[in-house]
ZAVEXDREN-24044 format. One record per residue (C-alpha): residue number from 1; residue in three letters; x negated, y negated, z negated. Coordinates in Angstrom, 2 decimals, padded with zeros to 5 digits. Each point is the difference from the previous one (the first is absolute). Layout:
<atoms>
pos=NUM&code=Ala&X=X&Y=Y&Z=Z
...
</atoms>
This chain:
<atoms>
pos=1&code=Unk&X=-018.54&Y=061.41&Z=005.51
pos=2&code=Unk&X=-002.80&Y=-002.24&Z=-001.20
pos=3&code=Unk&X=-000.08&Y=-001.63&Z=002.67
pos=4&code=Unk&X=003.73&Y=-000.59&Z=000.32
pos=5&code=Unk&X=-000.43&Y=-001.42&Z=-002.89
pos=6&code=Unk&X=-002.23&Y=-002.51&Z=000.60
pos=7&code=Unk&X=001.45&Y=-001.05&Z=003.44
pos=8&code=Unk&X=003.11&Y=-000.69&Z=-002.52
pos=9&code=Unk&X=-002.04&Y=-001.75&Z=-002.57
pos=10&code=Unk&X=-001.59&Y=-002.39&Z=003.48
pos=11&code=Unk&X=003.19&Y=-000.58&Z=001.12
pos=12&code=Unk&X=001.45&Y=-001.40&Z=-003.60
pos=13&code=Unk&X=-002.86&Y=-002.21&Z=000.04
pos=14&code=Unk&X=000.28&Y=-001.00&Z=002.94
pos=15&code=Unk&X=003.60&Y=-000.64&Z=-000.37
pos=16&code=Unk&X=-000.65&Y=-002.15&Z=-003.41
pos=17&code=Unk&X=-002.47&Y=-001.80&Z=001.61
pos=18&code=Unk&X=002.14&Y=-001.30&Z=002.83
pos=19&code=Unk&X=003.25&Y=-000.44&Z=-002.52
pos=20&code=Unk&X=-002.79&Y=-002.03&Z=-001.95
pos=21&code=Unk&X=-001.21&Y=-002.27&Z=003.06
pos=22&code=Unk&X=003.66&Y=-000.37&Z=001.30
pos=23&code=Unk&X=000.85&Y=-001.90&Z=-003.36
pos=24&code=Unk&X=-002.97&Y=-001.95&Z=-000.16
pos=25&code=Unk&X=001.07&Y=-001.48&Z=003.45
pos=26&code=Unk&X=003.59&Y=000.42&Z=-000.48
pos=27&code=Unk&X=-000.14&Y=-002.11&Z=-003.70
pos=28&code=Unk&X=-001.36&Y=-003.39&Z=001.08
pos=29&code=Unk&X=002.00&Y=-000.10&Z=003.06
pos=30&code=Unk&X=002.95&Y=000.63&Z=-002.42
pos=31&code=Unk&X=-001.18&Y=-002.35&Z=-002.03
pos=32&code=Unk&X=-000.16&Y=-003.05&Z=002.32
pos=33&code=Unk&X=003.29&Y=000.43&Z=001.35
pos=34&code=Unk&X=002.03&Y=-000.10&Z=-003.12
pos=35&code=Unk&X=-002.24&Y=-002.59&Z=-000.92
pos=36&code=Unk&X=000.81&Y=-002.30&Z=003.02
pos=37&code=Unk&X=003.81&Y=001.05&Z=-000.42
pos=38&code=Unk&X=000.10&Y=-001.02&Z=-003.70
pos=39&code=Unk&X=-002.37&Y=-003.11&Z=000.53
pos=40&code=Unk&X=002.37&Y=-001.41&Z=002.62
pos=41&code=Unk&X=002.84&Y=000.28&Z=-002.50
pos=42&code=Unk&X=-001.93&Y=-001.87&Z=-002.43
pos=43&code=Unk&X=-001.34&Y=-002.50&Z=002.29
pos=44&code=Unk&X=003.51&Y=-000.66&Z=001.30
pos=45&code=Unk&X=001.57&Y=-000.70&Z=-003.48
pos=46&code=Unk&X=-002.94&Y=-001.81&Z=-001.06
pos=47&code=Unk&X=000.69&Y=-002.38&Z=003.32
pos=48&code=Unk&X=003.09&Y=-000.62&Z=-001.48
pos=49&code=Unk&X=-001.16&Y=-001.20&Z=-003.01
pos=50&code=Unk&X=-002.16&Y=-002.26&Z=000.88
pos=51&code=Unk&X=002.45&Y=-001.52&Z=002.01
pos=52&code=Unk&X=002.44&Y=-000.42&Z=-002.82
pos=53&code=Unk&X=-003.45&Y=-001.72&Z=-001.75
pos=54&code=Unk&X=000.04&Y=-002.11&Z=002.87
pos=55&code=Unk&X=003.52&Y=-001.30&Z=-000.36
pos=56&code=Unk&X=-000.33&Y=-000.27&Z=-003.54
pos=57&code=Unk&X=-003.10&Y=-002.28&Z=000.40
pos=58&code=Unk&X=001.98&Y=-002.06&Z=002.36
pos=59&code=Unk&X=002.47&Y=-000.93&Z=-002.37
pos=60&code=Unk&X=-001.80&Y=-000.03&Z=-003.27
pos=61&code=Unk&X=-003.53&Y=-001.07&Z=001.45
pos=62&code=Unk&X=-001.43&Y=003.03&Z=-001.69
pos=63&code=Unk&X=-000.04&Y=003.97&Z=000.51
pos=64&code=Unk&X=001.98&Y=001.74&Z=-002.75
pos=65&code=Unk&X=-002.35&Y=003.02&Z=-001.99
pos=66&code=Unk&X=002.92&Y=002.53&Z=-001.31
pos=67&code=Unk&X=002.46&Y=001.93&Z=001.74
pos=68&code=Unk&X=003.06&Y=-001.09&Z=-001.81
pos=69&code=Unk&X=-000.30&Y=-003.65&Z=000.87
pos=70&code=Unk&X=-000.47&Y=000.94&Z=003.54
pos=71&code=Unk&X=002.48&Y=002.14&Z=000.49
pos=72&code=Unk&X=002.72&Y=-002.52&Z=-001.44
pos=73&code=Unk&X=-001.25&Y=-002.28&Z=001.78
pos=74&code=Unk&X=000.83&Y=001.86&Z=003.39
pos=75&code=Unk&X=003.25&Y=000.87&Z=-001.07
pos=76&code=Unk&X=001.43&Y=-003.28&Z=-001.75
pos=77&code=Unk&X=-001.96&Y=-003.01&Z=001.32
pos=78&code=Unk&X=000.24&Y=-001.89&Z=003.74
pos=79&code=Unk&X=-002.55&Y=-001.58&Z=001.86
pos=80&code=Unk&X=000.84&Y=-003.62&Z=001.16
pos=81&code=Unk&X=-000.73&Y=-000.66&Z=004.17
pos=82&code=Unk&X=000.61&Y=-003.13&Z=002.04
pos=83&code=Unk&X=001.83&Y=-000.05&Z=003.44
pos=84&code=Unk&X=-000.22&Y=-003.22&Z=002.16
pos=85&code=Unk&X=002.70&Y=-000.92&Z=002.63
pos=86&code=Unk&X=-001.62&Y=-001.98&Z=003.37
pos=87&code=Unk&X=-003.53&Y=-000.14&Z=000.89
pos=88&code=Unk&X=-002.44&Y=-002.67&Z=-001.85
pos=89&code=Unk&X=-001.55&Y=-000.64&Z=002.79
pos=90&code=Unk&X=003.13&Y=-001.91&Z=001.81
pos=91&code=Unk&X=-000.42&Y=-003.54&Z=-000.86
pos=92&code=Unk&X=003.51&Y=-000.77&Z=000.89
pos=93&code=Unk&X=001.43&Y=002.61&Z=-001.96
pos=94&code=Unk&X=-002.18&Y=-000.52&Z=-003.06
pos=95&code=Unk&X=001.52&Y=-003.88&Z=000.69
pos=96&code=Unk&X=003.08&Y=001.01&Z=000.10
pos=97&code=Unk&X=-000.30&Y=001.89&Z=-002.82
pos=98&code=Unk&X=001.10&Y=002.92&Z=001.30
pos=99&code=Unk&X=-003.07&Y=002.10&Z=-000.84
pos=100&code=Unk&X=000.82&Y=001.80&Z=-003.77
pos=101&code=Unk&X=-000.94&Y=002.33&Z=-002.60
pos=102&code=Unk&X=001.32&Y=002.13&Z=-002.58
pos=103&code=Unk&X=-000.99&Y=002.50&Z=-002.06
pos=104&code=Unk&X=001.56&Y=003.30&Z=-001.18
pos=105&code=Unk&X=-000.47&Y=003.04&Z=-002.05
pos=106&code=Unk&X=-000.33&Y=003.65&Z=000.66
pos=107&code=Unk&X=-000.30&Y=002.92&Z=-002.15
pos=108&code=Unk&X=-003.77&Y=000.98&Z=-000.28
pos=109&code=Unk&X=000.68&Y=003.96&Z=000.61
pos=110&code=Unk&X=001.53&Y=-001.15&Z=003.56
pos=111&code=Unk&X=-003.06&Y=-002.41&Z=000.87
pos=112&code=Unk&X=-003.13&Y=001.40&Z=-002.28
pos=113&code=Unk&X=-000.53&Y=002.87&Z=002.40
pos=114&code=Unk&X=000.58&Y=-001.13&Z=003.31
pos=115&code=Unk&X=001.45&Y=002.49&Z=002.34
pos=116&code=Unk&X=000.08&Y=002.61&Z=-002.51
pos=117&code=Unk&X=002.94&Y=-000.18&Z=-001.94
pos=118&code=Unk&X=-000.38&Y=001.78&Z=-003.28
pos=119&code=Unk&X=003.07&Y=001.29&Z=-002.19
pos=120&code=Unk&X=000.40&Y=-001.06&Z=-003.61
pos=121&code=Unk&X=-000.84&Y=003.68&Z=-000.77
pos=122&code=Unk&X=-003.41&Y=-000.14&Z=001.66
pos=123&code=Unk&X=-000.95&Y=-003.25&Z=-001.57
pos=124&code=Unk&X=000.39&Y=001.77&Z=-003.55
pos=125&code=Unk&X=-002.19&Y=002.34&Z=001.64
pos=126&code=Unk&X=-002.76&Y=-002.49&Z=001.11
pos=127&code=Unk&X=-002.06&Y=000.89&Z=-003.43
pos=128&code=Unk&X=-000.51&Y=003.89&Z=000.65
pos=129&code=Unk&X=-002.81&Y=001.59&Z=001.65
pos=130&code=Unk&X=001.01&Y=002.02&Z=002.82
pos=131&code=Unk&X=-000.94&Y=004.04&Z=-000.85
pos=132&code=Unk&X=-001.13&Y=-001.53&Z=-003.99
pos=133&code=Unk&X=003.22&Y=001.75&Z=-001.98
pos=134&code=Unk&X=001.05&Y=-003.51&Z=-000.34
pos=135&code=Unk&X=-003.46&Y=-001.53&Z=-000.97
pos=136&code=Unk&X=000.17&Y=-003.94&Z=000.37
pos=137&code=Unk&X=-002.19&Y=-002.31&Z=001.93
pos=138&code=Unk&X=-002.40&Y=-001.97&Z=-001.76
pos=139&code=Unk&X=000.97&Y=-003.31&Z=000.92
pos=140&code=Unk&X=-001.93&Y=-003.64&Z=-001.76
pos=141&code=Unk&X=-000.03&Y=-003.00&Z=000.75
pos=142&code=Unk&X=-001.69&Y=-003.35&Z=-000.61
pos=143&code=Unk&X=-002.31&Y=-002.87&Z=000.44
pos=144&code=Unk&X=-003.36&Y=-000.18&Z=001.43
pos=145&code=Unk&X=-002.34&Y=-002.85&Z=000.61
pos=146&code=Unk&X=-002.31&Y=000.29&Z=002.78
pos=147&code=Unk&X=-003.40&Y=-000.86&Z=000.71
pos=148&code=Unk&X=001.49&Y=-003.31&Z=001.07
pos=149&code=Unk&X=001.70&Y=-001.01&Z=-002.70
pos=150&code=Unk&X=003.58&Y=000.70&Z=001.62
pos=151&code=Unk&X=002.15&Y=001.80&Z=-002.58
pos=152&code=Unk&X=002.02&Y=003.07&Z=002.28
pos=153&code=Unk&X=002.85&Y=002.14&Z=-001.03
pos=154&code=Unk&X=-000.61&Y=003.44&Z=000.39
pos=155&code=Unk&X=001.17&Y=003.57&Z=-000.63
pos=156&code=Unk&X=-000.89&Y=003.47&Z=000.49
pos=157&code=Unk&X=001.95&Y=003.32&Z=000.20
pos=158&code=Unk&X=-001.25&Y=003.13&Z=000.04
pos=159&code=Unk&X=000.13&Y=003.67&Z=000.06
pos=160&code=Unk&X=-002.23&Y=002.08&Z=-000.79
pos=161&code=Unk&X=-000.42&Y=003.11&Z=002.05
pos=162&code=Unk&X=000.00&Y=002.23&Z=-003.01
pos=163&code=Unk&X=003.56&Y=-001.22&Z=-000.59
pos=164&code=Unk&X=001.35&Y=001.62&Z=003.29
pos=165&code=Unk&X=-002.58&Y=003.32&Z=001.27
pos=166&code=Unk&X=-000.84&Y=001.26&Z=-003.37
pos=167&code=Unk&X=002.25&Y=002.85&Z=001.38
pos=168&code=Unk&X=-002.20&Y=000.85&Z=002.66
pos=169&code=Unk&X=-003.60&Y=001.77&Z=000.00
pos=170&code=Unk&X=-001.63&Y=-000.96&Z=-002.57
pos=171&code=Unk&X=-004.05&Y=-000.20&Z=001.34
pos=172&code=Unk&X=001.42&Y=-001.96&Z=003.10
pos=173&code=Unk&X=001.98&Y=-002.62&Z=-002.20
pos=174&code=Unk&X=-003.83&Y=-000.67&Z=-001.94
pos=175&code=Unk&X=-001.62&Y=000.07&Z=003.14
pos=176&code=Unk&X=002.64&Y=-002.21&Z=001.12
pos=177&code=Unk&X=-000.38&Y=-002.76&Z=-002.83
pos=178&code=Unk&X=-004.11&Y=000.71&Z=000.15
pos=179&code=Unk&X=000.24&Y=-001.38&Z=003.40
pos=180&code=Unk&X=001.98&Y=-002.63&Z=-000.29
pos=181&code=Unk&X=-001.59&Y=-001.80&Z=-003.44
pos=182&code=Unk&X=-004.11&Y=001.23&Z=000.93
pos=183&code=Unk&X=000.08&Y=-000.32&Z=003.67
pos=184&code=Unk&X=002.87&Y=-002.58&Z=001.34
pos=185&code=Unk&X=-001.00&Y=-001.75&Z=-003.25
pos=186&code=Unk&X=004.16&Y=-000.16&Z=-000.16
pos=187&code=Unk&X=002.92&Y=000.33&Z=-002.51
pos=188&code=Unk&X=000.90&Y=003.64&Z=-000.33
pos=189&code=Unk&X=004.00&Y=-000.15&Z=001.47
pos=190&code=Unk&X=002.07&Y=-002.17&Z=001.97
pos=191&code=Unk&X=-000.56&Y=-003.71&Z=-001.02
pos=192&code=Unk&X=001.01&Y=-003.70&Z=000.95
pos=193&code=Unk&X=-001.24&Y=-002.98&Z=-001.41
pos=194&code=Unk&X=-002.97&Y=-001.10&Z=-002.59
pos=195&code=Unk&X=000.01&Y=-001.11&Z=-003.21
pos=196&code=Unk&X=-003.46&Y=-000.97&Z=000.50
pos=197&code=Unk&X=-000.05&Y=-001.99&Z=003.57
pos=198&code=Unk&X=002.67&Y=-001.51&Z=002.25
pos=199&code=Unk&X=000.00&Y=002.72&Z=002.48
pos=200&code=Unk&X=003.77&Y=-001.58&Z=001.63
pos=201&code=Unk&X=002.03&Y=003.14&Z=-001.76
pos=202&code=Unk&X=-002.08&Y=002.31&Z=002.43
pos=203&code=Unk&X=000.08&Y=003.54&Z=-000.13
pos=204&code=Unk&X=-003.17&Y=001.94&Z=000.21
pos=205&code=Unk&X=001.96&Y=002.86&Z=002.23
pos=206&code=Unk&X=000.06&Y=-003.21&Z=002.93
</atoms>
């Protein structure tokens, strides 16, 4: 009986002790892929954004730092393009004056995003963090002068991934943000542009 026992008491360990390494492989592995899953949802709105900063900078000559601006801007305001009839480089044509421009307008949401065509529903949207329970991105923007005297327009949005795993394991998410701020020497989330150096509205996911 005692020795039942113990082969019973072996087995439990041994049993604990494989439940035990099966989650410490099983967790990570979890980990990453909801992490990639939410991080391309965030890095997909977040490409939206910035090119909704990009349009507005076209037509205002500067990026635009709250939400509400931007997003009336997509929805109310039109971009103004040029269309030329004949080629410039016909002499006789040009001579002839048959060679012309004009310019129209189009409606930034059906231009600001290229192929993508966003509703008006999704442009309301453009300020939430994927996964965040409606958290916002933090979005600036400004001017910076650089090391050659050139004044730049710049803005940076950003989310924080706190905002969108703090669902998930907790120990990974700090070892997460640990690795990204002490070893990549990088912003802890999904971020594009710098307040702090023209960086071309780059993301650092690219």
């Amino acid at each position: 009986m005692k020795k039942a026992a113990i082969q019973i008491v072996l087995a439990l360990v041994v049993i604990g002790l494989a439940f035990v390494v099966y989650r410490q492989l099983t967790i990570p592995l979890q980990f990453d892929k909801e992490v990639e899953k939410r991080s391309a949802a965030v890095i997909d709105r977040i490409k939206d954004i910035r090119s909704a900063e990009r349009a507005y900078k076209q037509v205002y000559d500067k990026y635009c730092g709250n939400f509400d601006s931007l997003i009336a801007f997509v929805l109310t305001d039109s971009m103004v393009y040029e269309r030329s009839f004949g080629s410039a480089d016909d002499s006789v044509a040009v001579a002839r004056g048959l060679v012309k421009s004009e310019q129209f307008k189009m409606a930034v949401i059906d231009t600001a995003f290229g192929t993508k065509k966003l509703t008006p529903a999704q442009v309301q949207q453009l300020r939430y963090i994927p996964y965040s329970a409606d958290q916002e991105y933090i979005l600036e923007a400004g001017a910076l002068e650089t090391e050659s005297g050139v004044t730049v327009q710049v803005f940076e949005c950003r989310a924080p991934f706190k905002a969108y795993l703090s669902d998930l394991n907790h120990q990974e998410l700090v070892n997460l943000i640990d690795e990204r701020e002490n070893t990549f020497k990088d912003y802890p989330g999904i971020k594009v542009g710098s307040m702090t150096s023209a960086t071309n509205d780059a993301g650092n996911w690219e």
